[in-house]
Every structure is written in C-alpha cells, then in structure tokens.
N, CA and C atoms as a LAMMPS dump frame, in Angstrom:
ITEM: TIMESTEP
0
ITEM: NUMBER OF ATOMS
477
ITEM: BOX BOUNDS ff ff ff
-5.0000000000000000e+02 5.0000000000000000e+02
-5.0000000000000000e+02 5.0000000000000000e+02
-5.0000000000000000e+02 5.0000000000000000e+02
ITEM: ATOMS id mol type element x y z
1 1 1 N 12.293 -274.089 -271.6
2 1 2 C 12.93 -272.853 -271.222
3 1 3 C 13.318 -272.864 -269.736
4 2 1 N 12.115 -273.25 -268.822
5 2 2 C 12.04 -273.484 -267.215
6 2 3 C 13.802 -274.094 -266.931
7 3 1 N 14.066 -275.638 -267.698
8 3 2 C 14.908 -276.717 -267.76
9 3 3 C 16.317 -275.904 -268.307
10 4 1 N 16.23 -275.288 -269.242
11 4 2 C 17.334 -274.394 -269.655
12 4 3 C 17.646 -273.674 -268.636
13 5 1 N 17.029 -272.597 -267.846
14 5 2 C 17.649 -271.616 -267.494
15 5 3 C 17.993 -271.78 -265.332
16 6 1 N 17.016 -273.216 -265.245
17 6 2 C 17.831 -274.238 -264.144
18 6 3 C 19.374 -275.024 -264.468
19 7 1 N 19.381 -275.172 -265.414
20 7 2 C 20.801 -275.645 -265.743
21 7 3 C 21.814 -275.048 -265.675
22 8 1 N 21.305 -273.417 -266.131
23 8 2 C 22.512 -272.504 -266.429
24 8 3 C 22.793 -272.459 -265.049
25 9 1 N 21.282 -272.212 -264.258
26 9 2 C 22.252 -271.908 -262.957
27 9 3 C 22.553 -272.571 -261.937
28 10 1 N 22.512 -274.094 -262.273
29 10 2 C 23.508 -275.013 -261.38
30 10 3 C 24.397 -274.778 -262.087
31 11 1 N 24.826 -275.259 -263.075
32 11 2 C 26.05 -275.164 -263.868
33 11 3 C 27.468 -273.914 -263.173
34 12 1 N 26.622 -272.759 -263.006
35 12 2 C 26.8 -271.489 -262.383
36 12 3 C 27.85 -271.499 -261.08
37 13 1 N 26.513 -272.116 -260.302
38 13 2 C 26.706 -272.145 -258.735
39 13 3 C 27.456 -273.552 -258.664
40 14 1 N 27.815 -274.455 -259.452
41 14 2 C 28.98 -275.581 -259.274
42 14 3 C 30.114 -274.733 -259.889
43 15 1 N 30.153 -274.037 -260.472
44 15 2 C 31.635 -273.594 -261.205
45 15 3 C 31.895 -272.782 -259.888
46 16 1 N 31.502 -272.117 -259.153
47 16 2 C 31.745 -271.175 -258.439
48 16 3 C 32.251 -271.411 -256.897
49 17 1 N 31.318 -272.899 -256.936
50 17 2 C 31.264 -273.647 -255.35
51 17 3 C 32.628 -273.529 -254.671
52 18 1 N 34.253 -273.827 -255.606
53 18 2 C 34.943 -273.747 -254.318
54 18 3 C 35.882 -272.168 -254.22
55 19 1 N 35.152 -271.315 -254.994
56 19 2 C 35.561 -269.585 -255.243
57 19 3 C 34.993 -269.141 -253.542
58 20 1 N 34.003 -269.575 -252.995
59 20 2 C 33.27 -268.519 -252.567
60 20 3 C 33.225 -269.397 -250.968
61 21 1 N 33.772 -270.985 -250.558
62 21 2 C 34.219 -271.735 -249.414
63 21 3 C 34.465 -271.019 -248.461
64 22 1 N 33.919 -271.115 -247.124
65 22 2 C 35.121 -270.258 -245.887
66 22 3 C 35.488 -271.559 -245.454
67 23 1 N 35.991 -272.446 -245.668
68 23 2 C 36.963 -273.981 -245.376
69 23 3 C 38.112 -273.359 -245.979
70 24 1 N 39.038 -272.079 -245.067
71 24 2 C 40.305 -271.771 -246.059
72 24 3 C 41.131 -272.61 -244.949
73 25 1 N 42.503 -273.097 -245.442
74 25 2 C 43.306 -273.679 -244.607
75 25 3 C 44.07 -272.615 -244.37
76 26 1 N 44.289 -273.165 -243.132
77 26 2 C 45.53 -271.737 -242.824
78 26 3 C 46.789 -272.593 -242.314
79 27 1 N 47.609 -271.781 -242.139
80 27 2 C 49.173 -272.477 -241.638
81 27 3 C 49.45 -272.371 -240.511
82 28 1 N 49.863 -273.28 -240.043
83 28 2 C 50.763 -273.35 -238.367
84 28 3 C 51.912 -272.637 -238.4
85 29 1 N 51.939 -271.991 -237.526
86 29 2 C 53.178 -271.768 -237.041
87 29 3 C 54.197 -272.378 -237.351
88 30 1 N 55.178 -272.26 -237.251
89 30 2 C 56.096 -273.677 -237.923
90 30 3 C 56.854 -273.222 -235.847
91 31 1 N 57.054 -274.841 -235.697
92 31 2 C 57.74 -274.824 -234.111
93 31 3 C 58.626 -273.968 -234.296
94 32 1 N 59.231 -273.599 -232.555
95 32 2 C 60.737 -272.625 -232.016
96 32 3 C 61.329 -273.011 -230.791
97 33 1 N 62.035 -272.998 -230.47
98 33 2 C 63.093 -273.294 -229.336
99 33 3 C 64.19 -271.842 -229.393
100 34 1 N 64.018 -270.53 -228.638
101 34 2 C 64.952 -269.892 -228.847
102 34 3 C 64.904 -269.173 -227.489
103 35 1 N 66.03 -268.967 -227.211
104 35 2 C 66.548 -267.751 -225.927
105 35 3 C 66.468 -266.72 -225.846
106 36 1 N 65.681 -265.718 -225.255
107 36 2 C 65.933 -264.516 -224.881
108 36 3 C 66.661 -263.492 -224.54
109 37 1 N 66.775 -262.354 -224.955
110 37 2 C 67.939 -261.66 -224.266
111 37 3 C 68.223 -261.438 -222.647
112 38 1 N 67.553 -262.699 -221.747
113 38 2 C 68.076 -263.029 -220.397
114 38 3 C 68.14 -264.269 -220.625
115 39 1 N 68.257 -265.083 -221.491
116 39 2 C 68.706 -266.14 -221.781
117 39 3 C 67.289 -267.286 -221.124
118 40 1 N 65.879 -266.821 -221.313
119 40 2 C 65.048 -267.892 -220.898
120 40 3 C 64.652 -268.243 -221.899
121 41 1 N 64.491 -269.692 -221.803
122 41 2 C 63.797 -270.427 -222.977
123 41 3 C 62.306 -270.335 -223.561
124 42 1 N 62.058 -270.038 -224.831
125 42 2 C 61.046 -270.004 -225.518
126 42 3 C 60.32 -270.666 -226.26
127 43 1 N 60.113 -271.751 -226.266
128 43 2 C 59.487 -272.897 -226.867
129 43 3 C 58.132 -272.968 -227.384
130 44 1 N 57.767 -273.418 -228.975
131 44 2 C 56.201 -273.328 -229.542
132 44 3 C 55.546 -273.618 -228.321
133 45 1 N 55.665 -274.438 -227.813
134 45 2 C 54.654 -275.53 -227.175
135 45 3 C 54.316 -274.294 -225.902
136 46 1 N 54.738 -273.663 -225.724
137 46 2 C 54.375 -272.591 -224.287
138 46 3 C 53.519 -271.741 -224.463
139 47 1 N 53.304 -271.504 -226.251
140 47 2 C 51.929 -270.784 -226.45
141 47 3 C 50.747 -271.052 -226.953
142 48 1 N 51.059 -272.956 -226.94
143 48 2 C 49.705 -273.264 -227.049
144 48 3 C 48.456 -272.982 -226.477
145 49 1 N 47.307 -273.123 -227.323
146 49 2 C 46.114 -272.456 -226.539
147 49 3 C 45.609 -270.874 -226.374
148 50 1 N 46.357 -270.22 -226.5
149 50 2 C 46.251 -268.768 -226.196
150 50 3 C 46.987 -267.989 -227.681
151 51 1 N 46.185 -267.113 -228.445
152 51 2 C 46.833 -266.684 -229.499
153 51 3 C 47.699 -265.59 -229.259
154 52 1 N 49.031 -265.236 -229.843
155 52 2 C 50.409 -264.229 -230.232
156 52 3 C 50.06 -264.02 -231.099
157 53 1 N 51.287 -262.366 -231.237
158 53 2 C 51.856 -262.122 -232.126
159 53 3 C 53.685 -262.332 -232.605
160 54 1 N 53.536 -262.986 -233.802
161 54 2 C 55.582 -263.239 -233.78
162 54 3 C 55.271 -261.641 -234.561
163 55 1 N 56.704 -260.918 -234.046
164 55 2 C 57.03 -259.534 -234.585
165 55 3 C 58.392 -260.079 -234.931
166 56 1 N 58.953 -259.669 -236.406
167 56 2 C 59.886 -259.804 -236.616
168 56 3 C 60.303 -258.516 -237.585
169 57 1 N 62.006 -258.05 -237.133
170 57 2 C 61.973 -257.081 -237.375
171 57 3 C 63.823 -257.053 -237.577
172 58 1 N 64.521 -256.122 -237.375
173 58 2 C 65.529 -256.249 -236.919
174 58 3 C 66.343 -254.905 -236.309
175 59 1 N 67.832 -255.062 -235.948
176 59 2 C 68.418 -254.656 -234.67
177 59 3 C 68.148 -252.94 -235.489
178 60 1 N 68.39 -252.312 -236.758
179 60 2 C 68.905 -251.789 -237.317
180 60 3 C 67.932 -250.907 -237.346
181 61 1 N 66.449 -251.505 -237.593
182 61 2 C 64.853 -251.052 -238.284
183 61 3 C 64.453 -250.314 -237.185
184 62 1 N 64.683 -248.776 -237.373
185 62 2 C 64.053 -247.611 -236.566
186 62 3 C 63.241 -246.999 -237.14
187 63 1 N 62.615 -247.304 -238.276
188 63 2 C 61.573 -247.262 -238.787
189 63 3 C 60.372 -248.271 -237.887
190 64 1 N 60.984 -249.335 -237.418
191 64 2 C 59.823 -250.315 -237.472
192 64 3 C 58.967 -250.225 -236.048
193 65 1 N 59.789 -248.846 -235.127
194 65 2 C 59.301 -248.566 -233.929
195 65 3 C 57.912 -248.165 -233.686
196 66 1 N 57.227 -247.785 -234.392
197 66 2 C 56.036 -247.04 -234.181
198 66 3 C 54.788 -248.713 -234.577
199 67 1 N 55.429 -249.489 -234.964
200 67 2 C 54.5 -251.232 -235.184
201 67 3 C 54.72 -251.832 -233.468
202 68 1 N 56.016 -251.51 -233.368
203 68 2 C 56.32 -252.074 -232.188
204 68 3 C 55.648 -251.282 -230.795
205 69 1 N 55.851 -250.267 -231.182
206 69 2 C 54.883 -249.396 -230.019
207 69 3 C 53.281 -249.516 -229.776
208 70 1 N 52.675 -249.742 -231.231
209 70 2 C 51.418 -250.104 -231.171
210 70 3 C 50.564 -251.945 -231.072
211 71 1 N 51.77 -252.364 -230.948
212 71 2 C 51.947 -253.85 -230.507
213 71 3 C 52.045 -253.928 -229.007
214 72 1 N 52.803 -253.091 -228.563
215 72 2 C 52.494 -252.984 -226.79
216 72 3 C 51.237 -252.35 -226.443
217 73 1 N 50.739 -251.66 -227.092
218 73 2 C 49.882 -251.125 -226.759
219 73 3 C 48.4 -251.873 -226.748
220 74 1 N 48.985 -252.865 -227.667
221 74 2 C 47.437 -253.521 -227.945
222 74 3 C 47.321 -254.902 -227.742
223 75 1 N 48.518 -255.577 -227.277
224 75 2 C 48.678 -256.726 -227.311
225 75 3 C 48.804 -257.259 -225.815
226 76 1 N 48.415 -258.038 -224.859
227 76 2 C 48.609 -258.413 -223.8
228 76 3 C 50.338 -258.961 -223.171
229 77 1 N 50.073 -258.756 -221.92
230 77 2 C 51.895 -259.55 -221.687
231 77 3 C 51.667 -260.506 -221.813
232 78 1 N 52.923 -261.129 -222.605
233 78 2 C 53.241 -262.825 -222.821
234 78 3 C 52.79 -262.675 -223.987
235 79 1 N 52.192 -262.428 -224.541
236 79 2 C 51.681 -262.491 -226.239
237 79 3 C 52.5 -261.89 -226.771
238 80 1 N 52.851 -261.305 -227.183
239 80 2 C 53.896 -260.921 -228.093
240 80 3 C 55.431 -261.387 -228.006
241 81 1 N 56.035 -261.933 -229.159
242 81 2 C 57.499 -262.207 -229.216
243 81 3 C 57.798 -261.326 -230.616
244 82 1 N 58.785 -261.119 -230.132
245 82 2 C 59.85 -260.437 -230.894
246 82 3 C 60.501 -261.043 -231.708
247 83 1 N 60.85 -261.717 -232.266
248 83 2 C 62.151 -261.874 -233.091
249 83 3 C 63.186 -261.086 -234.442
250 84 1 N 64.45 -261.197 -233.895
251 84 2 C 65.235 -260.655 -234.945
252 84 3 C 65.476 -261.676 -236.381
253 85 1 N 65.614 -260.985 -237.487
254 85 2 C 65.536 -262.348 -238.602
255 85 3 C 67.158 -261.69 -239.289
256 86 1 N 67.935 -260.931 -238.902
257 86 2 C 69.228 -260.618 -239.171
258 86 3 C 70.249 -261.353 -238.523
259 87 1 N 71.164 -262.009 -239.402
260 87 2 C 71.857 -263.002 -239.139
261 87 3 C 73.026 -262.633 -238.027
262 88 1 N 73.448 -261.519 -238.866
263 88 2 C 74.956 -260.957 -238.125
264 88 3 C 74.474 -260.271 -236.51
265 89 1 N 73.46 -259.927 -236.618
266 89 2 C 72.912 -258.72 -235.302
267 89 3 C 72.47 -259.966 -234.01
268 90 1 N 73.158 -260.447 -232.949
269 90 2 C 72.412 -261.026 -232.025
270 90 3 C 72.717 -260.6 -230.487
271 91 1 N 72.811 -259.628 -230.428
272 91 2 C 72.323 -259.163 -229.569
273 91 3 C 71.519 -258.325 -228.885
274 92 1 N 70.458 -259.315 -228.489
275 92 2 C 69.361 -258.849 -228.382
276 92 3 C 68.775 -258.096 -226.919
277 93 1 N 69.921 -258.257 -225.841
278 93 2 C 69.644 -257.151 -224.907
279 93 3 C 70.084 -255.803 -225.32
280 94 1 N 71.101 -255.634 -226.23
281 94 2 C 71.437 -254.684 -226.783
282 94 3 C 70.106 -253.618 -227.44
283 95 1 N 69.522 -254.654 -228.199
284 95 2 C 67.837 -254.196 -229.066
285 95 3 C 67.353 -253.745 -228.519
286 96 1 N 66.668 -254.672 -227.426
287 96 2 C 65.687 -254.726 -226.346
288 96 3 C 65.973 -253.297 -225.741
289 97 1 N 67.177 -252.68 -225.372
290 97 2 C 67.549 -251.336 -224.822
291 97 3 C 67.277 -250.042 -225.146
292 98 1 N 67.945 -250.383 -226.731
293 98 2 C 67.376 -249.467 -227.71
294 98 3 C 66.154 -249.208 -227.839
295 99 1 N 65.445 -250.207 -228.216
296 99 2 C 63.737 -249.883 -228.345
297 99 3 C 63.31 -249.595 -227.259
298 100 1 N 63.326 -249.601 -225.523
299 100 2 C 62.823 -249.495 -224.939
300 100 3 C 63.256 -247.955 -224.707
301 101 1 N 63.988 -247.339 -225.228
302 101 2 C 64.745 -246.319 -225.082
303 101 3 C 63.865 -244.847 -226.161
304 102 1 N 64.187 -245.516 -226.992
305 102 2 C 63.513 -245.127 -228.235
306 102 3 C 61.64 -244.878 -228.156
307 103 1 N 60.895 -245.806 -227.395
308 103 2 C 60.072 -245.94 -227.39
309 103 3 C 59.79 -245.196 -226.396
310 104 1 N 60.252 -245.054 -225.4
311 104 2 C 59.788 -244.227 -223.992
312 104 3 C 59.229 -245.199 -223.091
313 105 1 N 59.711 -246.589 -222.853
314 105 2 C 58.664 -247.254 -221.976
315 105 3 C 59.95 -248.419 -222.048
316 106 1 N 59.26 -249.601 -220.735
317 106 2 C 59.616 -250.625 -220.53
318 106 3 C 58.76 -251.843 -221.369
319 107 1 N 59.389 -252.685 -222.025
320 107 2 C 58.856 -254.13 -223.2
321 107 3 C 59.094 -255.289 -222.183
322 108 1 N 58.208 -256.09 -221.545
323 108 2 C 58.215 -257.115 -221.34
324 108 3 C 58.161 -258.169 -221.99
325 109 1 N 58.594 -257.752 -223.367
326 109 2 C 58.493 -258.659 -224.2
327 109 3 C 59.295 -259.166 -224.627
328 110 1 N 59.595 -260.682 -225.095
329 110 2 C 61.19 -261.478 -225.32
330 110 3 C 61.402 -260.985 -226.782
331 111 1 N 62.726 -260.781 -226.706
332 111 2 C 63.868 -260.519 -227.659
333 111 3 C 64.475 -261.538 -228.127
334 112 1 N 64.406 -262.453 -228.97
335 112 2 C 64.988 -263.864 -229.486
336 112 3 C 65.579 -263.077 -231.363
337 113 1 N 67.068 -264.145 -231.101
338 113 2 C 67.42 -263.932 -232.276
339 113 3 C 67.199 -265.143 -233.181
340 114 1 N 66.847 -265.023 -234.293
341 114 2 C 65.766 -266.146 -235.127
342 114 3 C 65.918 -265.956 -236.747
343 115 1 N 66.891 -265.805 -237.195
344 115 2 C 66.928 -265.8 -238.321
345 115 3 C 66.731 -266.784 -238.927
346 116 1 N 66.67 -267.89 -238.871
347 116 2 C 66.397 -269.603 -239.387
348 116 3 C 64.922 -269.414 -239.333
349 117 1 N 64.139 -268.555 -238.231
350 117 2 C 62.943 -268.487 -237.971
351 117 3 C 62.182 -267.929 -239.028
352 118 1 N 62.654 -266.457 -239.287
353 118 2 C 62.438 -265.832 -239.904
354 118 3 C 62.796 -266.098 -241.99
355 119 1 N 63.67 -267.224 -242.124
356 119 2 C 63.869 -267.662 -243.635
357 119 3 C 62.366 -268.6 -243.778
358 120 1 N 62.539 -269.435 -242.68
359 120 2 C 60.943 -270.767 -242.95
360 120 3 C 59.912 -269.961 -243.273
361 121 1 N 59.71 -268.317 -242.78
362 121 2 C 58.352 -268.061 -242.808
363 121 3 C 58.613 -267.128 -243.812
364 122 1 N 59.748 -266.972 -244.798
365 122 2 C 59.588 -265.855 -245.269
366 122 3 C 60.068 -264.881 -245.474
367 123 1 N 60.205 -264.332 -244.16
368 123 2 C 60.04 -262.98 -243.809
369 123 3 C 61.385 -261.902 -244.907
370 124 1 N 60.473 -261.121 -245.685
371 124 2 C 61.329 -260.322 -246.43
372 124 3 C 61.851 -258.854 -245.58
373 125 1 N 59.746 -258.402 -245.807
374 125 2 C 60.404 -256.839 -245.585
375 125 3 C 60.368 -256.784 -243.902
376 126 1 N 60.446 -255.551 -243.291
377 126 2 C 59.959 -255.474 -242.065
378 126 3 C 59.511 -254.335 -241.846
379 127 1 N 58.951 -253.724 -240.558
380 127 2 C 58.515 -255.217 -239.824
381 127 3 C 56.943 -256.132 -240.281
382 128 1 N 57.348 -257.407 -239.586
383 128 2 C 56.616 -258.333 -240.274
384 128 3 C 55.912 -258.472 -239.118
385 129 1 N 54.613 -258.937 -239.237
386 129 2 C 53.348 -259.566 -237.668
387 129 3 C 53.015 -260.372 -238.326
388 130 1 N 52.882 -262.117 -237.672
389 130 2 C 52.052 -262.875 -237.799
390 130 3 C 51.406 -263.052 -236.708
391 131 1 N 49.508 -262.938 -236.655
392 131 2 C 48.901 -262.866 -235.609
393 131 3 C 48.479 -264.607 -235.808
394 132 1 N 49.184 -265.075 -234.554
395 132 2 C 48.6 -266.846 -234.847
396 132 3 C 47.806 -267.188 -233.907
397 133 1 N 46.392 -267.722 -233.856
398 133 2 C 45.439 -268.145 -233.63
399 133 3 C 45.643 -268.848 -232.444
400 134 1 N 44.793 -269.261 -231.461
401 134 2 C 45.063 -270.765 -229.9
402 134 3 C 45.255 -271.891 -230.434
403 135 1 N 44.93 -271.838 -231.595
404 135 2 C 45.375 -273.608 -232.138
405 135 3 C 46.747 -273.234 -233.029
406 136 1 N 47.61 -272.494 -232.816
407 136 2 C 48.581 -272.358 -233.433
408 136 3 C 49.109 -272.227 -235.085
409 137 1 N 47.388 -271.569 -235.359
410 137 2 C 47.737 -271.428 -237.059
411 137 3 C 47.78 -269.592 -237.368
412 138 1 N 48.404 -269.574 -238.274
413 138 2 C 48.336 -268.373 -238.576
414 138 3 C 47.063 -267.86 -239.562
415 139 1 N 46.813 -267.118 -238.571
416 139 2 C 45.382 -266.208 -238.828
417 139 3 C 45.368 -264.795 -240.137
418 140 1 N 46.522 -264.112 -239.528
419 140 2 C 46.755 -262.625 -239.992
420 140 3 C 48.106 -263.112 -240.413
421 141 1 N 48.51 -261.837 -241.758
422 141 2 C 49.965 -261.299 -241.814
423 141 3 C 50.246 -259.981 -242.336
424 142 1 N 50.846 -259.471 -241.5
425 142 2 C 51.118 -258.071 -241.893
426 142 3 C 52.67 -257.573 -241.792
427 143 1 N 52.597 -256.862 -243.279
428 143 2 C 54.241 -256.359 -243.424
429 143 3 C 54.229 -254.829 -243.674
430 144 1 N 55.034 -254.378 -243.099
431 144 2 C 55.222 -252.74 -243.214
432 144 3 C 54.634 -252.138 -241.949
433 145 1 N 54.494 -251.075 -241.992
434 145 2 C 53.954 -250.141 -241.144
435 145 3 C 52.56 -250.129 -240.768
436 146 1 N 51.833 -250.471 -240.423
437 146 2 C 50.249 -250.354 -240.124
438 146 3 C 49.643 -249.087 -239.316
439 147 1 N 48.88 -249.171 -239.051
440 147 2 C 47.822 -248.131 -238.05
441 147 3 C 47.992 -249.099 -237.059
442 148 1 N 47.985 -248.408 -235.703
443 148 2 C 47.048 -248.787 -234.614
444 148 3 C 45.876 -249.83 -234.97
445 149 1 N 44.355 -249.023 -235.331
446 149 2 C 43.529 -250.059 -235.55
447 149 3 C 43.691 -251.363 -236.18
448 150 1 N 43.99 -251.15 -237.564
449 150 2 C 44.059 -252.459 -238.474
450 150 3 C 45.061 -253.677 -236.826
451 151 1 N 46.025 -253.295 -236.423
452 151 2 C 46.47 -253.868 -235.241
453 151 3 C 45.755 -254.639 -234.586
454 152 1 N 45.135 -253.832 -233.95
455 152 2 C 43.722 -253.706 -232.624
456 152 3 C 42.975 -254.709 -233.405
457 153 1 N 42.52 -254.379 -234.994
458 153 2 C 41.111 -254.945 -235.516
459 153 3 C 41.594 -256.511 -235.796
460 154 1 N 42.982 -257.053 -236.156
461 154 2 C 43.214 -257.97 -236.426
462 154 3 C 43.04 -258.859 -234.542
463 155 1 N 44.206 -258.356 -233.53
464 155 2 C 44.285 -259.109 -232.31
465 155 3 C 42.473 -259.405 -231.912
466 156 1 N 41.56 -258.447 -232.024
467 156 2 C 40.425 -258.92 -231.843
468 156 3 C 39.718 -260.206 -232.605
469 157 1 N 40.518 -260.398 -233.906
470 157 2 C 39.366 -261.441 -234.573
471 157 3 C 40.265 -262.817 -233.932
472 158 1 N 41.37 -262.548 -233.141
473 158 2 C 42.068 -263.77 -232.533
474 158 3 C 41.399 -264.062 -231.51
475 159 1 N 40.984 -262.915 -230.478
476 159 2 C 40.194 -263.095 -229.13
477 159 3 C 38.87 -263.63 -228.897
C-alpha cells in the first residue's frame, strides 16, 4: 500500500514538474536604429543595462493619453521611448506637441516613428507597454488602458 501510494505521488509530481518551473524564457527586445522627432539617433544598444519602457501608440490615439501621462509619471528620464506603429503618420514633432499639449506638461521623451517596429512585436491594439528588463528581455506587456499602479507595480519588478 506504502509502495502504491509513493508511486502515485512521484508519478504526480513528474507529470507536473515542468507546469509549475520559474525557468520561463522570456524575449528580447528585438534591436532599433530610429530618429527622433529632433532627429537624434536611437539605437538598442544605448539601453543596454538599464531597464525601459517601449510605448507604442499612435499620432491619432487620444484615448491613449492618460497611459502616457502615467508613464511620465512613473518612469525615469531616458527610460521611456515612444514609438508610433502607424505607417502613414510620421511626424513625430507634430505628436510630441500634441501630447505635450494635451497632457499639460513637457515629455522628454523620444518620439520615433516605428512601424516595422511595431509589426515584429505585434503590436495590435493601443496603447501597447513593453517593460524590458537590463538584459534586454521583455519582462511585462501591457495593452489598453491601465491604472497608475499596475504601471508603478510592473516598473518596480524591473528595478
């Protein structure tokens, strides 16, 4: 009986072994090379080491202001990029105006138009956050509208 009911529960705890793993792989970033709406260069390799957020969104999405507002709010300078994933819309000092307008404040944050960026990863609805990790994998993803916290609670498990 002892021999029986040890079996069941290896048997158990091997069926289960790779359900319950924290060895999850996660994804890199996929590289970027893109310009800003002052035309400075933005390159993967410049945020190695230190974890972002890519915000992708587009010129049109005035809905997506209140993600973007709580992304300044919670996110350090230099961490956050912007990108647009709308093909036809590139101008992005144009954006950059609007939202800063809209928002009530100044964004030190780059404005890159990235639609090639935005097909590799995906990106359907908006706005979209990928919070990517110092080793350049993606940690978090979030689409739609969020809270503040869930925000806050994700950039912390990067820090």
């Amino acid at each position: 009986m002892k021999k029986s009911i040890f079996l069941i529960i290896t048997l158990f705890c091997a069926a289960l072994s790779g359900c319950v793993s924290p060895d999850e792989e996660l994804e890199p970033f996929p590289s970027f090379n893109y310009s800003d709406e002052q035309n400075n260069s933005h390159q993967s390799t410049m945020y190695v080491g230190e974890p972002f957020v890519a915000y992708f969104s587009a010129t049109w999405c005035s809905h997506c202001k209140p993600a973007l507002g709580a992304l300044d709010d919670t996110v350090p300078m230099g961490q956050v990029l912007i990108f647009n994933k709308e093909p036809q819309d590139n101008d992005m000092q144009e954006w950059k105006d609007k939202m800063e307008s809209e928002l009530e404040r100044t964004l030190v944050h780059p404005f890159m138009h990235a639609p090639d960026l935005a097909e590799t990863l995906e990106v359907v609805g908006i706005p979209t956050m990928f919070f990517v990790d110092s080793d350049g994998n993606i940690a978090h993803t979030m689409v739609g509208i969020k809270d503040q916290s869930t925000i806050e609670l994700y950039w912390e498990d990067l820090s």
